[in-house]
N, C-alpha and C positions, 0 to 999 in steps of 0.2 A: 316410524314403525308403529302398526296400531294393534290392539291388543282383541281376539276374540271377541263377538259379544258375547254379554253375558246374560242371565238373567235375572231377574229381580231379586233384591237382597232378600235373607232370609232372615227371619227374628234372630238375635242374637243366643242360644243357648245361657240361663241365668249359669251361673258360677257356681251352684250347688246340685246342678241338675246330673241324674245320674251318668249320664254318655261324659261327662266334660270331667268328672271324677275321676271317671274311667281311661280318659287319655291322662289326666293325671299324674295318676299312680303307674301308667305304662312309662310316659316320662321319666319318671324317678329311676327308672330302670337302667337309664341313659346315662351315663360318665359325662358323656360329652354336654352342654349346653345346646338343650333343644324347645320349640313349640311347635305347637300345633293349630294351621292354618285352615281356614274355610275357601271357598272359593272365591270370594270376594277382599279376601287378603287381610280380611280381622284375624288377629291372634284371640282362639280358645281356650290355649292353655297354657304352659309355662312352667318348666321345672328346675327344680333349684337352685341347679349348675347354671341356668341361665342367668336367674334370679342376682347368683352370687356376682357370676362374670361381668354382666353386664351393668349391674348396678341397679336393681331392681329391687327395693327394699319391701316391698307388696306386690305378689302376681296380680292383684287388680287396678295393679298403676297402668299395665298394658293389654288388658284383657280388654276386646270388643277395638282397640286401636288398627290401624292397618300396617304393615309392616314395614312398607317403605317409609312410610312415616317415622318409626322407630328408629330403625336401623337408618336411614340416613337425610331425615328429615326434611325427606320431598313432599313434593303433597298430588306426586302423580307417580301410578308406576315404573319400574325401574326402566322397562323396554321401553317407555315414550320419555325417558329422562334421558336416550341413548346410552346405555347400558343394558347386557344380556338379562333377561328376565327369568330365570328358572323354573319359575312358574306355569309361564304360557310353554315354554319346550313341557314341559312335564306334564299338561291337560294336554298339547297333540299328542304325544305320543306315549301316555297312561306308563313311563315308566320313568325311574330317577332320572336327575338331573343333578349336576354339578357346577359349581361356580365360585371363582373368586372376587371377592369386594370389597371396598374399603367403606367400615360402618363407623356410626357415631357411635362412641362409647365416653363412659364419664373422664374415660385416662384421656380422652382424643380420639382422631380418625385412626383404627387397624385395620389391618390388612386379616380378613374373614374367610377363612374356605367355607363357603354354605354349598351343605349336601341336603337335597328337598325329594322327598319320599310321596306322591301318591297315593292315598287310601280311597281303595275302588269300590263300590258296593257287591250286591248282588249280580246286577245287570252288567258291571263293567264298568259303570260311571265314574268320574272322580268327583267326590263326597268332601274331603280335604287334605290337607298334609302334613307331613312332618318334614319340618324344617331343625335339620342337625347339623353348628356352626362352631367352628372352630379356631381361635386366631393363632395367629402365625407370631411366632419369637423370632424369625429369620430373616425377618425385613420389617422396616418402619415408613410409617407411611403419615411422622411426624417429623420435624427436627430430631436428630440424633445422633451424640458423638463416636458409633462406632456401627459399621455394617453394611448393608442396604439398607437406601434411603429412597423412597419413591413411590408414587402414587398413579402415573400417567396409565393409560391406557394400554401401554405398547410394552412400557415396565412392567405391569399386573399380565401380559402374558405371559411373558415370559415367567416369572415368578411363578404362575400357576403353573406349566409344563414341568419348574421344578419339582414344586410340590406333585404332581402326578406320579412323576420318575423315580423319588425320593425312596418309597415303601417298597419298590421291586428291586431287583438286582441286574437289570439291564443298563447295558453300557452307553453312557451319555458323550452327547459332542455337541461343546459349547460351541456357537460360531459366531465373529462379532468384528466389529473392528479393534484396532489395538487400544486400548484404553479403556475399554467396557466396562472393565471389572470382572472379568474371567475368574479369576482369582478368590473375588466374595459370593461369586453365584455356585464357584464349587463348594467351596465353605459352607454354604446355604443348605446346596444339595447333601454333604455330608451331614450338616445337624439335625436336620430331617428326617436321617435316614434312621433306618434299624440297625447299623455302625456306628453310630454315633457316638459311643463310650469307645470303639478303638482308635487308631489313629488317623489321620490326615496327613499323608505322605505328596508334599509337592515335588515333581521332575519339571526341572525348565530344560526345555530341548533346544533350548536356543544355544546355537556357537559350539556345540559339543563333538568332539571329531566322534567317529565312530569306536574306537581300542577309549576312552574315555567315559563314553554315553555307556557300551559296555560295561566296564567298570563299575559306574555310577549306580544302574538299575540292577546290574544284578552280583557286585559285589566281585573280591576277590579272593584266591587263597593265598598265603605268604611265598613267596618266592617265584610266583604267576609270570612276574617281568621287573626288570631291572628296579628298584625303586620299593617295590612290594614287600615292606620288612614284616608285615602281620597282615592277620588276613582280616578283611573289610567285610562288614554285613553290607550285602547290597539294599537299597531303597525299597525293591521288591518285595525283599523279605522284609523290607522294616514296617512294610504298609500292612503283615499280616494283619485281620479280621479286621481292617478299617476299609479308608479309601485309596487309591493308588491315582495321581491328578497329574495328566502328563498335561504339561503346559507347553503351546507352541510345538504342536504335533508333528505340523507339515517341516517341521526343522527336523528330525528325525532323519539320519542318513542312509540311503535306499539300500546299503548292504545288511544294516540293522532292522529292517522293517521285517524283514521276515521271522529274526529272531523274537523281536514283540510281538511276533502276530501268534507264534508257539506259545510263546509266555502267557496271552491272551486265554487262547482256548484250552491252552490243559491246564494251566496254573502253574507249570512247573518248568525248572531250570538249572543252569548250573552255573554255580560259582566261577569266573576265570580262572582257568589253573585248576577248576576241579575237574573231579570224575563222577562223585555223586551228585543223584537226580534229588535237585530239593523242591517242595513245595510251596506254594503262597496265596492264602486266600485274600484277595481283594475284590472291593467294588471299583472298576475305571471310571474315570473321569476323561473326558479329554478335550481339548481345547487351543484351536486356531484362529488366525485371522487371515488366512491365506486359502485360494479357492480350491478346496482337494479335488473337487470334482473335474477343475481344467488340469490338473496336477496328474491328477489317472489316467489322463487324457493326451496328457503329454509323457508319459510313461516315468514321473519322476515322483509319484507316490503308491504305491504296491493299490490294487484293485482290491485285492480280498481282505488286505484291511482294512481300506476304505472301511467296506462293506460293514464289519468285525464292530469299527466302533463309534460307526455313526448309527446304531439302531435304532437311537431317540436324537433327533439332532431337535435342538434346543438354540432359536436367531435370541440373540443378544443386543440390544436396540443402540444403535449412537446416541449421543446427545441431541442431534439436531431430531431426530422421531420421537424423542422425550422431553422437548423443549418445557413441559408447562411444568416439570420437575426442576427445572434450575433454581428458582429461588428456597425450593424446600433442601435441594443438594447444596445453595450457598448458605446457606444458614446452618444447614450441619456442618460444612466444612470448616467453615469458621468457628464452630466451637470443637473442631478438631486442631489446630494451628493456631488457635489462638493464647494458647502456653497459658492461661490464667489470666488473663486480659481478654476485656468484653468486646469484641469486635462486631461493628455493623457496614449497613451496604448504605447507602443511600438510592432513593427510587432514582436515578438517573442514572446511575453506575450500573445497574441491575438491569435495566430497560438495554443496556450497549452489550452485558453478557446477553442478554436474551434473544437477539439479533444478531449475534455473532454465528459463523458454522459450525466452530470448535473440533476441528481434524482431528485433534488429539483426545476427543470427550472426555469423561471427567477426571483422568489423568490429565489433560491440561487445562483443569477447570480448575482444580486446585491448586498447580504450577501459576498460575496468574491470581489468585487469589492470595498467596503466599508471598512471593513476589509484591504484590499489591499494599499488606499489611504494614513494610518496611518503609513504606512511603506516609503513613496515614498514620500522621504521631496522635493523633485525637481518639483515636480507634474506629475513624470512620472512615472506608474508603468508598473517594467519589472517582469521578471519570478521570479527572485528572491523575488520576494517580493507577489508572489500570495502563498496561501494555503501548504505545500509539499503534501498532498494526490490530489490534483488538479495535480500537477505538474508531481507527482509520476502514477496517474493512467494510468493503461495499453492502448493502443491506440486501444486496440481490442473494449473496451468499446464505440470507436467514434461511431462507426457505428448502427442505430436503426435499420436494415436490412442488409441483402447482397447486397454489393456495394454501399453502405452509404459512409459518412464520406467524404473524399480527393477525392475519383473517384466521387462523385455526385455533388462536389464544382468545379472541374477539366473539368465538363463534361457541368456546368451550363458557367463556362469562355470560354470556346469554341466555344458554340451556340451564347453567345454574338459577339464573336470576328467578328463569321461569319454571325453575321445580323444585329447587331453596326454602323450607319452611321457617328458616331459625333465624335466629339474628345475623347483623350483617359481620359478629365477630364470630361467630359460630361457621357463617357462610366463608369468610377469607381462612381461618384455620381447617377449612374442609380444602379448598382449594390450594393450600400451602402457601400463604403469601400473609404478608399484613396488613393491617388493616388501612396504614395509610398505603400500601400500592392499593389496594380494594378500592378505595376512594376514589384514588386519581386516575384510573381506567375505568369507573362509572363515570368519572365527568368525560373521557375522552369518548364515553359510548353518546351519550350526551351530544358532544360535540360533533359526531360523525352526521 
């Protein structure tokens, strides 16, 4: 992808010149960490949330720099690095842009919502921009013992839909295979959100007969049915002003679906065994791994609520679409299981997950790596000591498409190589790997 031409650069505005004061002091205006861009992708100006956030002890450390230089230390734009450009979207079409990315900062690579503002002239023209960025607490896009872990491409969409979804009150539906992580992306989306101080009520809808899932979501009153010595606040009510996270949706029994679909649209309900109409404010969540759309279609999941609460459906990527995320997911993992003991992989064990298909994704990325630890009294595990059907599975299985697998990890070290401005330890911690695999897949590029 190639970028507009452009026109010949323009002297740089000096630093004390009045116009660059003047975005300045507008900055300062800003909570958020922002600057302001020329057309040519030099930062003018820079204000002191940015200054502070990013590690900026002088605005004239980055002043007259170009941004993708800064922020992720290319030395070509982001659209010819294959990544969304904000920039070129926002000179076609003279209005915001938004986007998520993973920047260098002095902590590490974070996960960046950058929001980029056109300032147009007289005529219409774009003259320069405001670039307002914001990182995310809700995912890491480093090693980390607790969360979302991930950087790929396919992760960062998803992630970013959350973040979109997050701020409104529109009903989300997570869709994924089983093992996704449904569970941390609702998490995600609740801390996000403007509930965020209430609560996070999970419903697992799995195995639940109907007079029970009843029960469960909307509670009972004392003497409702055999058993019922006091009366139960149901889940419903207990998600007041938070989130309500029905997990495994399409498990939902078809005589109950109409009663959550009521629940849905008014808020409101009633106790088993009551008579009064109670209220309950929640944000839905909801999330499956089963195809609701052939489900409606074969008449064994209600239509209209379908409809209800999939308004923002939200894919949830496998493992094998997030392949170049495994070694940044095994290195958190292990220092989640690893009880106080320093566990590592060696590049050959790492090289047999990466190649693997992982049916179960990172639900059974950790099951074998757990598994794995008990064998590897050193605290290293090699191949020997992963799984034999892990070990043993066909390599045809790497690949979730054509051209998957080695050519898409092969193909992702190359564009780095050739838009990388930093060191080669700067370059493997941008990539999520080490520096000896960094090594040993420059010599296999080498060797190709």
């Amino acid at each position: 992808m190639s970028t507009p031409p452009r026109r010949a650069s323009a002297p740089l505005p000096s630093p004390d010149a009045p116009a660059v004061q003047a975005l300045v002091s507008f900055l300062e205006h800003e909570a958020a960490p922002s600057i302001v861009l020329d057309t040519e992708y030099r930062i003018l100006a820079a204000n002191t949330a940015y200054q502070r956030q990013f590690g900026v002890s002088e605005p004239q450390g980055v002043l007259g720099q170009k941004c993708f230089r800064v922020s992720h230390l290319y030395s070509v734009p982001c659209d010819l690095a294959g990544e969304h450009c904000p920039m070129k979207r926002a000179r076609e079409t003279r209005a915001p842009d938004r986007v998520l990315h993973v920047h260098h900062t002095p902590r590490g690579p974070e996960h960046v919502d950058v929001e980029l503002r056109p300032i147009l002239d007289s005529r219409g023209e774009v003259v320069a921009y405001v670039e307002r960025m914001t990182s995310l607490t809700t995912a890491s896009a480093q090693p980390n013992g607790g969360g979302l872990v991930g950087r790929s491409e396919a992760f960062n969409a998803a992630l970013a839909a959350i973040q979109r979804a997050a701020p409104a009150s529109i009903p989300v539906l997570l869709q994924g295979e089983s093992g996704t992580g449904k569970e941390m992306f609702a998490r995600a989306l609740h801390e996000a959100s403007p509930r965020a101080r209430g609560p996070l009520v999970i419903v697992d809808c799995t195995g639940l007969s109907e007079a029970l899932f009843e029960s469960e979501l909307f509670g009972h009153e004392r003497g409702a049915f055999t058993g019922a010595n006091q009366r139960k606040i149901g889940l419903a009510e207990t998600a007041h002003g938070g989130t309500l996270f029905l997990d495994e949706i399409g498990d939902v029994p078809l005589p109950m679906q109409v009663k959550l679909l009521r629940l849905i649209e008014s808020g409101t309900f009633r106790r088993v065994g009551g008579v009064d109409t109670l209220r309950a404010d929640f944000r839905l969540v909801a999330a499956t791994h089963k195809p609701l759309r052939e489900m409606v279609e074969a008449q064994t999941f209600r239509q209209d609520l379908y409809y209800r609460i999939s308004a923002f459906p939200v894919h949830l990527p496998s493992l094998r679409e997030r392949r170049d995320d495994i070694p940044l997911l095994v290195d958190s993992l292990l220092r989640r299981i690893g009880g106080g003991q320093r566990l590592r992989i060696d590049d050959a064990a790492l090289q047999v997950l990466h190649d693997y298909a992982f049916p179960g994704n990172v639900r059974e990325l950790r099951n074998i790596l757990e598994r794995a630890r008990l064998f590897a009294d050193d605290g290293t595990i090699r191949v020997r000591d992963l799984p034999p059907d892990v070990v043993q599975a066909p390599a045809a299985l790497a690949s979730a498409r054509p051209g998957g697998g080695r050519q898409a990890s092969r193909a992702a070290l190359m564009r780095a190589l050739a838009t990388f401005e930093g060191s080669r330890s700067e370059l493997a911690a941008h990539l999520g790997i080490s520096e000896r695999t960094l090594y040993r897949r420059l010599r296999g590029l080498q060797s190709d």
